[in-house]
DSSP file (Angstrom, degrees, kcal/mol; ACC not computed):
  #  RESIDUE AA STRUCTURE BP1 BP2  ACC     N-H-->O    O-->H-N    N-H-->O    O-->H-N    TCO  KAPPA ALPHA  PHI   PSI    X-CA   Y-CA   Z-CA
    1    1 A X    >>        0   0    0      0, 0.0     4,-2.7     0, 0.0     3,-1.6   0.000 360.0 360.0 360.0 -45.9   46.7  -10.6  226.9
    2    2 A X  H 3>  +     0   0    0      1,-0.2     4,-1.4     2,-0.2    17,-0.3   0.949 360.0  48.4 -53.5 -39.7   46.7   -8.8  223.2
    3    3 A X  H 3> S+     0   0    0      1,-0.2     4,-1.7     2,-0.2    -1,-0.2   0.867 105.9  48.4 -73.1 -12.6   50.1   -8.2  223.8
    4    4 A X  H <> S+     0   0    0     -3,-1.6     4,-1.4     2,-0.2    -1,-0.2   0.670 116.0  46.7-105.0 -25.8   51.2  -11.5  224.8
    5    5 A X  H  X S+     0   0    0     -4,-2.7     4,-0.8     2,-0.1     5,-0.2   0.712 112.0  55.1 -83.4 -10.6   49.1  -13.2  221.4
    6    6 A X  H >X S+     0   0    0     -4,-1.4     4,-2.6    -5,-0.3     3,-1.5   0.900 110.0  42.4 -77.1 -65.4   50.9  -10.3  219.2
    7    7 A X  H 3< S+     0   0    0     -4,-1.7     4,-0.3     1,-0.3    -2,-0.1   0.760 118.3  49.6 -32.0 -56.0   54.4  -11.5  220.6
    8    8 A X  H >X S+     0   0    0     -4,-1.4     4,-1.9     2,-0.2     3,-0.6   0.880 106.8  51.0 -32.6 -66.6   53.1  -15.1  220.0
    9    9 A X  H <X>S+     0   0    0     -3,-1.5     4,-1.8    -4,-0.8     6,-1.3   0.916 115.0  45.0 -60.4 -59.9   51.8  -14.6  216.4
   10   10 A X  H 3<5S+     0   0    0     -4,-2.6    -1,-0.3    -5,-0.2    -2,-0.2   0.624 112.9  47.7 -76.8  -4.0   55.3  -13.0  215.3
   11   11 A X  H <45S+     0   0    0     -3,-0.6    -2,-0.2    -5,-0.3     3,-0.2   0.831 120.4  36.6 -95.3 -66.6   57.4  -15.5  217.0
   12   12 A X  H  <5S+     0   0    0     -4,-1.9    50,-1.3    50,-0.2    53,-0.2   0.717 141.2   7.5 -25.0 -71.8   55.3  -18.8  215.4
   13   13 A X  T  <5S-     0   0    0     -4,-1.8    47,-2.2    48,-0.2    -3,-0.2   0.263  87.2-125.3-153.1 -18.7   54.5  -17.3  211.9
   14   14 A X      < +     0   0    0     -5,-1.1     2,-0.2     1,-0.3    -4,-0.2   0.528  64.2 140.3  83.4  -2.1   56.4  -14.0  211.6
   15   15 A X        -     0   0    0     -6,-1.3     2,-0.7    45,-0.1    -1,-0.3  -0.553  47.3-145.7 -90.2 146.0   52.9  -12.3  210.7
   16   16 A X        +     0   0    0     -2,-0.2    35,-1.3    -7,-0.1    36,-0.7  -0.951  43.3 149.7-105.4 121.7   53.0   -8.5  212.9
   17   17 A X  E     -A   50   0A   0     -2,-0.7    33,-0.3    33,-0.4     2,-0.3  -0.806  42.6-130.1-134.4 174.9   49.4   -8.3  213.8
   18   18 A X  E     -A   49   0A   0     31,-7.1    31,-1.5    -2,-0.3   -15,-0.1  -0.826  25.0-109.0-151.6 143.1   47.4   -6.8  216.6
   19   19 A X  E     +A   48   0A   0    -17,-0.3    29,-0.2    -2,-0.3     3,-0.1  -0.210  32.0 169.9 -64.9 143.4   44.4   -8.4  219.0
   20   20 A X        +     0   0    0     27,-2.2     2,-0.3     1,-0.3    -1,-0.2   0.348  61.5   6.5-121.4 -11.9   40.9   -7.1  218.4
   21   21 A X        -     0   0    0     26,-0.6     2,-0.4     3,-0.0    -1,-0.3  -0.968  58.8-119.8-170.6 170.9   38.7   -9.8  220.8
   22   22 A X        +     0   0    0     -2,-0.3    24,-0.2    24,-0.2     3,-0.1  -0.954  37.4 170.9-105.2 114.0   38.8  -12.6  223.2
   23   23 A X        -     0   0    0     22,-2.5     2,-0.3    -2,-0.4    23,-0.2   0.680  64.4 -25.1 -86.7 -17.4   36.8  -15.6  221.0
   24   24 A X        -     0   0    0     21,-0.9    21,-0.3    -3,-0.0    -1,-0.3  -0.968  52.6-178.9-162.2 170.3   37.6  -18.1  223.4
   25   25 A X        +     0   0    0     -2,-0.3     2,-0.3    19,-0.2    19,-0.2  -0.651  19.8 143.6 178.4 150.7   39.7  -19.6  226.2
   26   26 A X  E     -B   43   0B   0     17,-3.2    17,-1.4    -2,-0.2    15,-0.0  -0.991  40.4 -67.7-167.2 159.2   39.8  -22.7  228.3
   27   27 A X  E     -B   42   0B   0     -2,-0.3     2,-0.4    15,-0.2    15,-0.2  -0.325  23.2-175.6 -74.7 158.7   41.6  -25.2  229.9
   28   28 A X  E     -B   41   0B   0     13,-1.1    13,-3.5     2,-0.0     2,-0.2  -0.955  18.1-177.2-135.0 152.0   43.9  -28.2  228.8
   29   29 A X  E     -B   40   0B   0     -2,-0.4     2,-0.3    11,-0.2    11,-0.2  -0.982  16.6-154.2-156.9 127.5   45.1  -30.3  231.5
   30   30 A X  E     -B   39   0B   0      9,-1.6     8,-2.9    -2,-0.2     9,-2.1  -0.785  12.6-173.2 -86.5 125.8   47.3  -33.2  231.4
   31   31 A X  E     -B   37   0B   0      6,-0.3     6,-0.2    -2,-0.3     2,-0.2  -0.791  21.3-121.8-142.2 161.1   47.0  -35.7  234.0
   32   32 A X        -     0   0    0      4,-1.7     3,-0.4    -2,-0.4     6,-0.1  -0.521  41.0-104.0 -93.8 167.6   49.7  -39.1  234.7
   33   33 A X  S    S+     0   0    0      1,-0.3    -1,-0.1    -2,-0.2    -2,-0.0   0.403 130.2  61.9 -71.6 -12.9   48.0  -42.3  234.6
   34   34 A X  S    S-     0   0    0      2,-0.1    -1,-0.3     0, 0.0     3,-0.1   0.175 118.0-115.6 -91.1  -1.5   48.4  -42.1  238.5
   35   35 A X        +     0   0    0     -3,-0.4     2,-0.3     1,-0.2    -2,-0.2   0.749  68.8 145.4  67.1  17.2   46.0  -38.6  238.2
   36   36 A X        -     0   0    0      1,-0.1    -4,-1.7     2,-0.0     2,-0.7  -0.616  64.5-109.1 -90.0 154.7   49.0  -36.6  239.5
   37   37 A X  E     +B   31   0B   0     -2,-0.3    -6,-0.3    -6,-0.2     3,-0.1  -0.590  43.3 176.1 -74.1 120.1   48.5  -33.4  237.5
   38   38 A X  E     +     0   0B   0     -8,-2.9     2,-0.3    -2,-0.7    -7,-0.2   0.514  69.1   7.7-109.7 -26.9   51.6  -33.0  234.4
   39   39 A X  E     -B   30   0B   0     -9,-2.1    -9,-1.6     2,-0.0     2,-0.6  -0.674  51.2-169.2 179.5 137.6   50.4  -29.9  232.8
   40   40 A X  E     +B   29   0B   0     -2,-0.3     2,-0.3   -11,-0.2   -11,-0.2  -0.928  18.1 178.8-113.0 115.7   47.6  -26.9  233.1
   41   41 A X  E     -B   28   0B   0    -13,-3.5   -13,-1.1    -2,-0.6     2,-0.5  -0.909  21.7-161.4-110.8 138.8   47.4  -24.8  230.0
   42   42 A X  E     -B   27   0B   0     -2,-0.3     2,-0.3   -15,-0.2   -15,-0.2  -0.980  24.5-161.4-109.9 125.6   44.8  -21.9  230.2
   43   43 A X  E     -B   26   0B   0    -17,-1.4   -17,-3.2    -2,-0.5     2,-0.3  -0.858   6.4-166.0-110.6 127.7   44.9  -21.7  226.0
   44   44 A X        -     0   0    0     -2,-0.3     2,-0.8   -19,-0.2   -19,-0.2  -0.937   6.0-151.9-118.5 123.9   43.4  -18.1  225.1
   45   45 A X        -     0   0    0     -2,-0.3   -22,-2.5   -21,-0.3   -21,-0.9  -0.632  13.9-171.8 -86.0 103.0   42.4  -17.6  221.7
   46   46 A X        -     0   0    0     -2,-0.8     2,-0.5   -24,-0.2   -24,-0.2  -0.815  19.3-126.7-103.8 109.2   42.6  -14.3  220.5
   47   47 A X        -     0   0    0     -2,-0.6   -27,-2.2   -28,-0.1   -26,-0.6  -0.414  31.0-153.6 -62.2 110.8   41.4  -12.7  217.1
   48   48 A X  E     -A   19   0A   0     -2,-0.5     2,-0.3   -29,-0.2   -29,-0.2  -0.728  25.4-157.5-110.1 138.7   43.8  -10.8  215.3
   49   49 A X  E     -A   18   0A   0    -31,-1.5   -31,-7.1    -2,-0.3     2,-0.7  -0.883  32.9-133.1-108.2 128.5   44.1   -7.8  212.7
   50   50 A X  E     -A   17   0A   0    -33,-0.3   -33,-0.4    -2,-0.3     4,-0.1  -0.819   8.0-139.6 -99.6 124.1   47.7   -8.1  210.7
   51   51 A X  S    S+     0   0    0    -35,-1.3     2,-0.4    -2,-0.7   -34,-0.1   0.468  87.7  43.0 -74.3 -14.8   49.2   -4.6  210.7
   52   52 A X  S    S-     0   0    0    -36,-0.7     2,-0.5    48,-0.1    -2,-0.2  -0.910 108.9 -81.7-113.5 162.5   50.4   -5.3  206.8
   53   53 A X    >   -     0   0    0     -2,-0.4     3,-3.3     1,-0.1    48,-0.3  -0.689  46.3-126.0 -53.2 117.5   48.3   -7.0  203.8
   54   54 A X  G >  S+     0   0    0     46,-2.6     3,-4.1    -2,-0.5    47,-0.2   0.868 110.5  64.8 -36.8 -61.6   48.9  -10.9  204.6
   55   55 A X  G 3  S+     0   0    0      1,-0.3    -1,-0.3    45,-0.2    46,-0.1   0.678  93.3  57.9 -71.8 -10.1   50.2  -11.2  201.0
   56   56 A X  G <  S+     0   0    0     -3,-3.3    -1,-0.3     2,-0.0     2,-0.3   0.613  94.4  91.9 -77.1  -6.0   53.2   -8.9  201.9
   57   57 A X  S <  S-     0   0    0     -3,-4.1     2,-0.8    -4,-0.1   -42,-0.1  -0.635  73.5-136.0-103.8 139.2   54.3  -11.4  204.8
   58   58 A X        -     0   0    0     -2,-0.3    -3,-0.1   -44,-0.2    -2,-0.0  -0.479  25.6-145.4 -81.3  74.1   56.8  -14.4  204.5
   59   59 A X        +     0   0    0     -2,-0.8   -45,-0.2    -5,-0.1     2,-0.2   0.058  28.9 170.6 -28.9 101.4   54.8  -16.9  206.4
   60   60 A X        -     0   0    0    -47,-2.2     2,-0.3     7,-0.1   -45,-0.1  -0.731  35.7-122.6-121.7 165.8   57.6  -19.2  208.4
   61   61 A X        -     0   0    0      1,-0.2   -48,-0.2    -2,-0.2     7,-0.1  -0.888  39.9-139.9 -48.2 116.5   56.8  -21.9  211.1
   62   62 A X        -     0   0    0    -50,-1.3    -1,-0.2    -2,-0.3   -50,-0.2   0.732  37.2 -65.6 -70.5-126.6   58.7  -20.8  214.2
   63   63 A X  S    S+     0   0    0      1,-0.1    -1,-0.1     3,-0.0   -51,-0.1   0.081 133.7  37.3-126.5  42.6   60.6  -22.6  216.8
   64   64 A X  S    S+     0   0    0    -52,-0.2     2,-0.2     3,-0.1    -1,-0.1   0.231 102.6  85.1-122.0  -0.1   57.4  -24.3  218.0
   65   65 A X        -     0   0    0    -53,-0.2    -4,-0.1     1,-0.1     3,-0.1  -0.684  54.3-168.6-117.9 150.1   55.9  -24.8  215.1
   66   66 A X  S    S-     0   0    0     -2,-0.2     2,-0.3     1,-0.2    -1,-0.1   0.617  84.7  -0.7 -97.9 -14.2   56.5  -27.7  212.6
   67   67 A X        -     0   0    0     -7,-0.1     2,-0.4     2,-0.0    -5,-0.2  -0.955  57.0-150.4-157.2 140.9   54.4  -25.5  209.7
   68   68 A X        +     0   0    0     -2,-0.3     2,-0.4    -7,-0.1    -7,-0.1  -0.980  33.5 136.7-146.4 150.9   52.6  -22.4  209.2
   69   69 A X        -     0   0    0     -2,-0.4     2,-0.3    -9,-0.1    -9,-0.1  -0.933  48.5 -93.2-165.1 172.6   49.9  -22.0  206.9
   70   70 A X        -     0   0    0     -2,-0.4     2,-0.2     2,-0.0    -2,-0.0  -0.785  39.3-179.1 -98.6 150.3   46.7  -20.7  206.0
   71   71 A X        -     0   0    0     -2,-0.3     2,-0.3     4,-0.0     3,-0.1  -0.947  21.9-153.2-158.2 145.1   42.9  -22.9  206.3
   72   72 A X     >  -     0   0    0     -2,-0.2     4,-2.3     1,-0.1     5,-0.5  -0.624  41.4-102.1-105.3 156.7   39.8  -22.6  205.8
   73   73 A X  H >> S+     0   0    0     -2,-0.3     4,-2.6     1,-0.2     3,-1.2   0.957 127.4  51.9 -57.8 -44.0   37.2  -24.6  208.0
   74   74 A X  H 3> S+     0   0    0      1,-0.3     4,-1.5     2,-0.2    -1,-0.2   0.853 113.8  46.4 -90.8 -23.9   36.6  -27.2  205.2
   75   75 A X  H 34 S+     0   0    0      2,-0.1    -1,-0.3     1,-0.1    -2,-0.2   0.954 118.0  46.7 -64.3 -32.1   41.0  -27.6  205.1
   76   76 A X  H XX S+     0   0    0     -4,-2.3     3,-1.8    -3,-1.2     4,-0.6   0.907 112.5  43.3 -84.3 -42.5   40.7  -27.7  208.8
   77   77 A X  H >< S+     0   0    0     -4,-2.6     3,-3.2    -5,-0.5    -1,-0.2   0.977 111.9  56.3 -67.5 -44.3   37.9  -30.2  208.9
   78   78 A X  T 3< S+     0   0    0     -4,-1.5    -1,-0.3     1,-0.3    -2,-0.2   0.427  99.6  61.6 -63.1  -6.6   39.9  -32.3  206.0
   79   79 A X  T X4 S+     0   0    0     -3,-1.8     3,-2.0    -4,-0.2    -1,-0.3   0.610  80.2 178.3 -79.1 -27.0   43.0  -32.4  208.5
   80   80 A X  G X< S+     0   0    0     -3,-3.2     3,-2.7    -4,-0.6    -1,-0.2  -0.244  74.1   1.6  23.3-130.9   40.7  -34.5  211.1
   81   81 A X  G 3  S+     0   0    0      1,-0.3    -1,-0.3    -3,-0.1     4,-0.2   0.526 115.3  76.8 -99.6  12.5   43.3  -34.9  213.6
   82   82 A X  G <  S+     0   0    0     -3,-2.0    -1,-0.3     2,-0.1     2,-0.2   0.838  83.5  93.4 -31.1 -43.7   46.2  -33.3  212.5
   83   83 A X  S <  S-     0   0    0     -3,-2.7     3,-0.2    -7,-0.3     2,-0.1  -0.469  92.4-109.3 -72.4 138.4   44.3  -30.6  213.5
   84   84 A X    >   -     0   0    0     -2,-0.2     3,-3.3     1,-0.2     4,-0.1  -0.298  54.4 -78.6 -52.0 127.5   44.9  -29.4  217.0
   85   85 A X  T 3  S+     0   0    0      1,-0.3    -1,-0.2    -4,-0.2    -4,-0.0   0.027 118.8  11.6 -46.3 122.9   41.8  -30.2  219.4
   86   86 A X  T 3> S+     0   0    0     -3,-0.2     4,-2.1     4,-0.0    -1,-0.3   0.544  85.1 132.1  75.9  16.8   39.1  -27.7  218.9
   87   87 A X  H X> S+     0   0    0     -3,-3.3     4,-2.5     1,-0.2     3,-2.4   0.953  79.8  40.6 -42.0 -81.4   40.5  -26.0  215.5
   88   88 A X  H 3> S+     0   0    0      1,-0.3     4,-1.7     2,-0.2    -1,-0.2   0.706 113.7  48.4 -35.6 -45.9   37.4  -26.2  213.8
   89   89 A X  H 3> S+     0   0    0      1,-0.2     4,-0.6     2,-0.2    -1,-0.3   0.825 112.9  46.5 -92.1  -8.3   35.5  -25.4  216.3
   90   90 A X  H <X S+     0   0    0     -3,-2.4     4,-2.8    -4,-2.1     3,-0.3   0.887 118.5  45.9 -58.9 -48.7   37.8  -22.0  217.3
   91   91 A X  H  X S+     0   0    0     -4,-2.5     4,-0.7     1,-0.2    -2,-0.2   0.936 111.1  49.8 -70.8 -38.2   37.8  -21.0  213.5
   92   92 A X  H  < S+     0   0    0     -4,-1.7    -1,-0.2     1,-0.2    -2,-0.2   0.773 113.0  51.0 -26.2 -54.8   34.1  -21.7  213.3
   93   93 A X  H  < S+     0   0    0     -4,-0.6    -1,-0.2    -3,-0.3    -2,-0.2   0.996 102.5  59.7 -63.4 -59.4   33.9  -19.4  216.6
   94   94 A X  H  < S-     0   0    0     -4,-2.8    -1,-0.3     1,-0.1    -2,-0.2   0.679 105.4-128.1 -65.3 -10.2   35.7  -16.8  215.2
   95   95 A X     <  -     0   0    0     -4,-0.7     2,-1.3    -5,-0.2    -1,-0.1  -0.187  39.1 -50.5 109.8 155.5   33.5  -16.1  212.3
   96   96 A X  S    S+     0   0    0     -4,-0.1     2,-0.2    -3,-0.1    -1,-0.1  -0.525  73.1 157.5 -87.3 113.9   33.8  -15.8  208.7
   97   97 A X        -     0   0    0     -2,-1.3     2,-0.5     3,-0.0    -2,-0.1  -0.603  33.4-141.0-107.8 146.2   36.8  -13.2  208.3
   98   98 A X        -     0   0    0     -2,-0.2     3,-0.2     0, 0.0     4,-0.1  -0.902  23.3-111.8-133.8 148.9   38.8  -12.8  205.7
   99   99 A X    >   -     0   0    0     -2,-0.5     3,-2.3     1,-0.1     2,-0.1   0.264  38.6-110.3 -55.7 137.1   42.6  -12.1  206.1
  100  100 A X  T 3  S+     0   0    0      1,-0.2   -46,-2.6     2,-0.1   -45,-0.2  -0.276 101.6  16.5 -47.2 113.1   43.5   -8.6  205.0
  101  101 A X  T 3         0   0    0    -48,-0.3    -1,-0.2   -47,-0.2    -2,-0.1   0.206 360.0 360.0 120.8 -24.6   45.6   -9.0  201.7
  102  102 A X    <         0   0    0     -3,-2.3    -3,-0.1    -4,-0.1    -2,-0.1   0.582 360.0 360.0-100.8 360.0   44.8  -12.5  200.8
């Protein structure tokens, strides 16, 4: 699973990191209006240590990503729902860290 969120992390954002914990994971599931089932994500959220100083990386948005950035819970909260369901409460989870470099 560490490997599969490093892989992740560098394709989205370019940052080379490696996983240190599980903080979370759970399902989302998409269902038709008929209740036939359209999509089962198990989303695991994984906490990560960046194998340079942050400030040495060129952050990019990949080729899922529309953006890539940095946030702090009170940007995250200030997105209201721009943010993807359960930011706040993932970053929240994860403690306050701050990124090596930044």
């Amino acid at each position: 699973m560490f490997d599969a969120a490093r892989r992740e992390l560098r394709e989205e954002t370019g940052v080379s990191a490696h996983g240190r914990s599980v903080i979370t994971a759970f399902d989302s599931v998409t269902r038709a209006p008929s209740g036939a089932l359209l999509f089962h994500y198990l989303i695991a959220v994984i906490l990560c240590t960046p194998d340079v100083a942050l400030a040495e990386v060129s952050l990019r948005a990949g080729d899922d990503a529309l953006e890539a950035g940095w946030f702090d819970a009170e940007e995250i909260r200030a997105l209201g729902t721009l943010a993807s369901a359960r930011c706040l409460e993932i970053a929240r989870a994860a403690g306050p860290t701050t990124p090596q470099g930044l």
